[in-house]
Structures are given as C-alpha cells and as structure tokens.
C-alpha positions as CSV (number, residue, x, y, z in Angstrom):
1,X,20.7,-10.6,12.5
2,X,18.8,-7.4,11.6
3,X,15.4,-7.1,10.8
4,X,13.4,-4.3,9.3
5,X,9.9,-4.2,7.2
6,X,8.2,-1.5,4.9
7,X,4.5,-1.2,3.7
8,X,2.9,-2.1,0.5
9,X,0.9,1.0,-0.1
10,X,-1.7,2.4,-2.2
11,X,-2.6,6.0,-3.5
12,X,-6.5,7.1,-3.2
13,X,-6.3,10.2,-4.6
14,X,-3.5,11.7,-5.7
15,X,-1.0,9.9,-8.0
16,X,0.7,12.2,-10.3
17,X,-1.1,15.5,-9.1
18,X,1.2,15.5,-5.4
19,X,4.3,15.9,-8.1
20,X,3.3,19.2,-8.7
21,X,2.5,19.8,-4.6
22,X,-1.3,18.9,-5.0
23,X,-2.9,17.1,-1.9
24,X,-2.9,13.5,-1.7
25,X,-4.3,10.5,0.1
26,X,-2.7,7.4,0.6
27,X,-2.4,4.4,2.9
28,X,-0.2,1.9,3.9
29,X,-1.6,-2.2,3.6
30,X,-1.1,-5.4,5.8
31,X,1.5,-6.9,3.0
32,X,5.1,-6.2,3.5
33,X,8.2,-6.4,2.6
34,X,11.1,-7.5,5.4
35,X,14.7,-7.1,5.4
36,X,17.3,-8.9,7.1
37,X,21.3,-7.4,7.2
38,X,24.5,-9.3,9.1
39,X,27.7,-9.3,8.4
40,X,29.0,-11.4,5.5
41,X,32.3,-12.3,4.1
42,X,31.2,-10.2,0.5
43,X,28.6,-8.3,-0.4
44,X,25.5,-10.1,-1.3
45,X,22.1,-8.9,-2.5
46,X,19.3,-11.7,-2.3
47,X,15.7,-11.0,-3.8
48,X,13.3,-13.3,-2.4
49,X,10.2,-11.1,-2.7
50,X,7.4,-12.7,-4.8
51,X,7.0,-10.5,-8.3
52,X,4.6,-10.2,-11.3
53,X,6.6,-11.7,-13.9
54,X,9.3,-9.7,-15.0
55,X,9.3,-6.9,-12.3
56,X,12.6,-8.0,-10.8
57,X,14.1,-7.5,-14.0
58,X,12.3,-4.2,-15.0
59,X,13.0,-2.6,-12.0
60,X,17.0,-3.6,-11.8
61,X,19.1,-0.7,-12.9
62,X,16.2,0.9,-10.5
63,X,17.0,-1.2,-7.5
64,X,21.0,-1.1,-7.6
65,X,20.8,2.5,-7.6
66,X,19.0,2.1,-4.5
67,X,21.2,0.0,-3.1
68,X,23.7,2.7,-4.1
69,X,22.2,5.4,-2.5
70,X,21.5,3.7,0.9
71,X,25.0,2.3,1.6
72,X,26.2,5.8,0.6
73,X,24.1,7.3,3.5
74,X,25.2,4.7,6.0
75,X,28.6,5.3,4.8
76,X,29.2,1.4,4.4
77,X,32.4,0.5,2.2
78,X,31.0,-2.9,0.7
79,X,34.5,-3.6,0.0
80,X,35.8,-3.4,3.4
81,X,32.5,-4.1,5.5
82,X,30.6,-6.3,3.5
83,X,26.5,-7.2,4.3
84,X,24.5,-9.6,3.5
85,X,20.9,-8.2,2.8
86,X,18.0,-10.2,2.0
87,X,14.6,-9.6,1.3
88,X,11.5,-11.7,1.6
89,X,7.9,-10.9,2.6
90,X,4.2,-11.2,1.6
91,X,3.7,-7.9,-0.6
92,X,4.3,-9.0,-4.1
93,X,6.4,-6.6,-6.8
94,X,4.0,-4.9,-9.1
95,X,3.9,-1.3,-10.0
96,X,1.5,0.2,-7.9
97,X,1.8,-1.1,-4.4
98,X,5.1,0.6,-3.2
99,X,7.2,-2.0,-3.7
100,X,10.6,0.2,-4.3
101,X,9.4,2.2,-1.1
102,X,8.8,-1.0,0.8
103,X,12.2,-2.3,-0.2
104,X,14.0,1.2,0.8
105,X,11.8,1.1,4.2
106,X,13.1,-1.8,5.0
107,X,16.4,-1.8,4.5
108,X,16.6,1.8,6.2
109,X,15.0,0.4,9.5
110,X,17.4,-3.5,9.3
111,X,21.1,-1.1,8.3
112,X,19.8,1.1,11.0
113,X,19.4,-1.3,13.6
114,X,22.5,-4.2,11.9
115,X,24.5,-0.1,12.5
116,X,22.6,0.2,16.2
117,X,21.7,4.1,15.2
118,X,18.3,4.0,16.7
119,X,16.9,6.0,13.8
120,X,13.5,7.1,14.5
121,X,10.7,7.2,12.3
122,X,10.8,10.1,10.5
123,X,14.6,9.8,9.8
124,X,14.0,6.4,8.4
125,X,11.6,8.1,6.0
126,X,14.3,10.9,5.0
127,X,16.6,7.9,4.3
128,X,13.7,6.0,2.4
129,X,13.3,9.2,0.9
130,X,16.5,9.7,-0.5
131,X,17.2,5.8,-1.8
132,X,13.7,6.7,-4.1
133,X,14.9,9.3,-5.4
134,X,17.9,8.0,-6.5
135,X,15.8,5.3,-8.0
136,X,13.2,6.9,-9.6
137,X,14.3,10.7,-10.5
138,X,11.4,12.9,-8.7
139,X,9.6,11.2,-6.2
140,X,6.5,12.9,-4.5
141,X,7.6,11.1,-1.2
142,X,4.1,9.9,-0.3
143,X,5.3,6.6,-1.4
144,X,7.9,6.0,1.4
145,X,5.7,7.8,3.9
146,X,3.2,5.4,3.3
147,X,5.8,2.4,3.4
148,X,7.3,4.0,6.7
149,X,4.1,5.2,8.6
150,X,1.2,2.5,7.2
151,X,-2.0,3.4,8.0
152,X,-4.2,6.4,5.9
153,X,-2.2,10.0,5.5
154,X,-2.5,13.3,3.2
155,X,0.3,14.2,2.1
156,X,1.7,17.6,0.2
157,X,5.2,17.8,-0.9
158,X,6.4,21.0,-0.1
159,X,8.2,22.2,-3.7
160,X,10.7,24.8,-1.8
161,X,12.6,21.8,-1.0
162,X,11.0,21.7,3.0
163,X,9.4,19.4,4.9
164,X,6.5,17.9,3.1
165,X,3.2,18.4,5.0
166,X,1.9,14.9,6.4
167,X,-1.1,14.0,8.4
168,X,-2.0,11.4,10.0
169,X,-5.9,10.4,9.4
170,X,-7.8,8.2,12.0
171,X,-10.5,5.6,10.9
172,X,-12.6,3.6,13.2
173,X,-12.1,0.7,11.4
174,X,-10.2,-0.8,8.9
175,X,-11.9,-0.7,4.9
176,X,-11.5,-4.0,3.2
177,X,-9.8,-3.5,-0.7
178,X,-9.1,-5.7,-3.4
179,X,-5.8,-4.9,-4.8
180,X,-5.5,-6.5,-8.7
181,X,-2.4,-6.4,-10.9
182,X,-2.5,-6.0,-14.5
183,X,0.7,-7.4,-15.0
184,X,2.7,-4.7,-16.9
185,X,5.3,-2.9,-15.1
186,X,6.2,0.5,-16.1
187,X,9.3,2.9,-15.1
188,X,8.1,5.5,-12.9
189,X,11.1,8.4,-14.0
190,X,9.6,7.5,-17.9
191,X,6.1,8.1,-16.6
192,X,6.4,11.2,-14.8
193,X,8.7,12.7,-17.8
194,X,6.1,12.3,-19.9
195,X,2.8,13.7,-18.1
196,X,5.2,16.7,-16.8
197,X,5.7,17.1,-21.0
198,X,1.9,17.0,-21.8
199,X,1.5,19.3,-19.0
200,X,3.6,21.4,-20.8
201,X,2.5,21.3,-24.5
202,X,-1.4,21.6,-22.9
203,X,-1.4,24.2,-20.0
204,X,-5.2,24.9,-20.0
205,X,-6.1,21.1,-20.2
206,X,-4.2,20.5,-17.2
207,X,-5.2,23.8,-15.1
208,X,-9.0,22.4,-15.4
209,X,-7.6,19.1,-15.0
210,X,-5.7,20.1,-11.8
211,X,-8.8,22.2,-10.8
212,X,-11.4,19.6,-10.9
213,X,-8.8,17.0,-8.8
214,X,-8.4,19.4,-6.1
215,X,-12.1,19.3,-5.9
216,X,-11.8,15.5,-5.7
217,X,-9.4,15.4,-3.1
218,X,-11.5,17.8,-0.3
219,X,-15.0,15.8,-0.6
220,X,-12.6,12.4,-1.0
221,X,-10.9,13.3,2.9
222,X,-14.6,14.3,3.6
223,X,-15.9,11.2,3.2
224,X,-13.4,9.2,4.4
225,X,-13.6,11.3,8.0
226,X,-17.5,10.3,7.8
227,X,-17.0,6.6,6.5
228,X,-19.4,7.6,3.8
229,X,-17.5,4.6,1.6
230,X,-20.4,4.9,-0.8
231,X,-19.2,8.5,-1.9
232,X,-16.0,7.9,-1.7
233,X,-15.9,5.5,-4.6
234,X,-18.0,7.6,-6.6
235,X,-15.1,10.1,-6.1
236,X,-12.5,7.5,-6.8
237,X,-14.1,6.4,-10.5
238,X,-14.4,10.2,-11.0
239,X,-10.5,10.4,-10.2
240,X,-10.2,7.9,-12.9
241,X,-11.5,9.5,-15.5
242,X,-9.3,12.3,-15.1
243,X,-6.3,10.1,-14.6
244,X,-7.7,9.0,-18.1
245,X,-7.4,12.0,-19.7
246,X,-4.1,12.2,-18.8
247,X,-3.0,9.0,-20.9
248,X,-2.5,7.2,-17.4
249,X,-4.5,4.3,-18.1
250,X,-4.4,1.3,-20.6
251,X,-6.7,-2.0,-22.1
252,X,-6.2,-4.1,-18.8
253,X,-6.4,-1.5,-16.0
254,X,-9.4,-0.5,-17.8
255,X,-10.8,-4.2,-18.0
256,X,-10.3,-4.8,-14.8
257,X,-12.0,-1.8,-13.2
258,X,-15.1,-2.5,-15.5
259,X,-15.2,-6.2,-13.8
260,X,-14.7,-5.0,-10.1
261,X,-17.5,-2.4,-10.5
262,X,-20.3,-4.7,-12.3
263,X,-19.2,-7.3,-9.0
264,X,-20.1,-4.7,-6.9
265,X,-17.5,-2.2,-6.1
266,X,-18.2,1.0,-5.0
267,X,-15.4,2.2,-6.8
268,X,-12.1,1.5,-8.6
269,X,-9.1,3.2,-10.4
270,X,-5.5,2.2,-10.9
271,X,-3.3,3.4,-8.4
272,X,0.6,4.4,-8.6
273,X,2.7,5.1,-11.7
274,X,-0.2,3.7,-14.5
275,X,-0.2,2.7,-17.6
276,X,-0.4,-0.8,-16.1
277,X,0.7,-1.4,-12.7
278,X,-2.3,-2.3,-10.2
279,X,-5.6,-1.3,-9.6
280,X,-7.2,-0.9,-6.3
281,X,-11.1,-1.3,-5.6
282,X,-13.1,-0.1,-2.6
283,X,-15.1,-3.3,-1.4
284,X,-16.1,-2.6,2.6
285,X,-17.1,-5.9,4.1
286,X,-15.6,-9.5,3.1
287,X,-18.5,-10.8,1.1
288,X,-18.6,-7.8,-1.3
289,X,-14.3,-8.3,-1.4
290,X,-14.8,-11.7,-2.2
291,X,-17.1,-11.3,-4.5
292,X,-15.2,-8.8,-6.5
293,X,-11.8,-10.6,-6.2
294,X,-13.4,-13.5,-7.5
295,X,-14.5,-11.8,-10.6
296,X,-11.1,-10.2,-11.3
297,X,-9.5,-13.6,-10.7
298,X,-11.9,-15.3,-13.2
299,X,-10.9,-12.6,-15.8
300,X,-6.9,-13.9,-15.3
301,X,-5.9,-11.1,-13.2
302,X,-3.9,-11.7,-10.0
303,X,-5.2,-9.7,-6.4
304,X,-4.6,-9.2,-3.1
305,X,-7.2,-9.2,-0.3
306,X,-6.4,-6.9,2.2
307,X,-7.5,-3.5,4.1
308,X,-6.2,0.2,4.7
309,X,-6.7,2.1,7.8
C-alpha cells in the first residue's frame, strides 16, 4: 500500500494580494493530511478526514474535479486500472488551512509512489499544482507549496506563466499558533471572482491598498528573520484591516480575533480564502497559546494548537 501526506498550511501575509504576483509569506503546520492508494477491484474514493460541519459537502464538485485532474496526469484509466484512495489524517477540513492542497499533496506523493515514478519534490508540487487549479479556477500556488514543502516560505507567482519564485526561510525555532475555525466554508473560485471585480470597479482604492501591503510584507519577512514576534503581530492586525477593506472578513472571523487579542495575542487575522474560513493568532510560548485557545474555545469556536517554522 501507498502512502503519501500534505501540510495543513497557513498564509501570514499575503492571501489574495500573491493573485496578482504580490509577495507572500506562508508556512506549512504539524497537521496533515495522509493518503493511501492500492489497487482495487473499482474505483473507490473514501474521505475520512475530520471536517467543520458541512465542508465535505461544500467542497464536493471542488474535490471530484481534483480527483479528475490527478488521474488525468498519471494517466490512470479508472475503468481499466481501478484504485482505491483513502484519506485520513489529523488536519481538519476548514477553509483556511490548505486542506484541498493537502489532499492534492498527498495523493500526488501516494499515486507517485502506488506508480513507483520517484517524483521528486518539486514535481509533486507541479502536480499539486495543477489538481488546484482544476479545483479552484486561479490558484496563486503558495497553497500547495506550502502543503508540499512545510516549513515558512515567500512566495511570488510569476504571472508570465513561469516558475513562481519560492524561498525557503529559516527560523531557529518553531512559533507556537492558535489556529480557530469560524465554521463557514466559502468557495475559493467565488471569492477570488469577486475581489478581482472590486479591483476592477475601484482601481485607486486598491493601488493604495496594494501599496500599503507591499509595505506590510518587507517589515513582516523582517521581523520574522529577527524573531521580533512582537512586531510581527502588530504587522499581522495591520494586514487585517486592509484585508477588511476588501470585504474579506465577516461577524465571526471578526469575533474571534477581538477574543484572541484581549487573551493576549500579539496578533491575529483570518487567513486563506475569508469571508469565514479560519483565523490564525500569533501566541509564542505554550502558556500564552493556551491561554488564548482557551478563550476562543469558550466563545464556541473550534482551534488547533500547533506551530510554523
């Protein structure tokens, strides 16, 4: 039997704005998703990967074309080679965290290995690559880089059609997060439709807008380079705002970042598509993690300890 895994991940800076070949940070987290292939007398697709309510059945058209995609590029016939593929794992389905990326990474790395085509890294990312896009419309491709790679990257999608530009950054040790859901699920291709038409219909609003991120993003690497976590949440509530203004938030996302920061987070935004979807806040040191995941909990929101780098 074949195994392969993928990330959960989660976007510091950057969600949105790499669409239009803006900078980005991101990270992969300890939760994953795993996927197991063999051979099997039909084809057979089992989803055993713990969801926020409803995600599975948001995200199905979404996942079949996935599917699609990926036993297109292996060049499987389903009818005539049938797999069984089942997925399972500790990273819960939420908007947000990767989760389509995960499942692409996954499968890519199990079909590659069930195939025995010893596909490295980066061409498990191209094939990630491609089974998101078929998903979701326009991708930036930091979300399967992330699910692929782990660990903290920048990222810059090169909008020639190239090889997008990603960097590896070190840490020296890993940051604790709390990751909270706020239990809506959105479409991603709906999402990105619509901000690319409010771009449109307000160019000025969004050149500032654009302007004022790119200033986010160099002191947000900056501080992450000098662990300086105090000013990098500063930077990642000022992301937020602007992230705001571009109708990405909503009620819940909004509660809960007003919760994490009076427990003591040094800084919180929602991360991924929005409008729902999760939230992630920066809370170095397990007390202070604790502490804040607590007071999310207590609000009715579901998290996720865990840490980036």
């Amino acid at each position: 039997m074949a195994q392969g895994f993928g990330f959960g991940k989660t976007i510091l800076f950057g969600e949105h704005f790499v669409v239009y070949g803006l900078p980005g940070v991101a990270c992969g987290f300890a939760q994953k998703t795993t996927a197991t292939v063999e051979d099997s007398k039909r084809f057979e697709f089992i989803d055993n990967r713990p969801e926020t309510p409803g995600y599975k059945i948001k995200k199905k058209d979404e996942i079949q074309r996935q599917l699609d995609a990926l036993m297109k590029y292996f060049k499987i016939d389903v009818e005539k080679n049938p797999v069984r593929i089942v997925l399972s794992g500790d990273l819960s389905c939420a908007s947000g965290v990767g989760a389509s990326a995960a499942l692409a990474a996954s499968i890519v790395r199990a079909l590659s290995q069930h195939l025995k085509l010893n596909l490295n890294d980066e061409q498990i990312n191209d094939a990630a690559y491609l089974a998101e896009e078929a998903g979701s419309g326009t991708p930036s491709g930091i979300d399967n880089t992330c699910a692929v790679y782990g660990g903290f990257i920048t990222f810059r999608k090169n909008l020639s059609g190239g090889k997008n530009d990603i960097t590896q950054i070190k840490v020296k040790n890993p940051i604790e997060i709390v990751m909270a859901s706020s239990g809506i699920t959105q479409t991603t291709k709906e999402v990105v439709a619509d901000v690319r038409r409010l771009k449109g219909e307000n160019p000025e609003q969004y050149q500032r807008i654009f302007k004022d991120y790119e200033r986010i993003f160099n002191q947000g690497l900056q501080a992450i380079k000098n662990a300086d976590y105090k000013k990098l949440g500063a930077l990642m509530d000022e992301n937020q705002k602007l992230l705001a203004e571009m109708t990405l938030t909503c009620p819940q996302v909004d509660e809960i970042i007003k919760t994490a920061k009076k427990a003591g987070a040094y800084g919180a935004k929602l991360t991924g598509t929005g409008r729902g979807g999760s939230v992630i806040a920066l809370t170095p040191g397990k007390e202070l993690q604790g502490r804040v995941a607590e007071a999310i909990e207590k609000t009715g929101f579901k998290t996720i300890k865990t840490t980036v780098g």
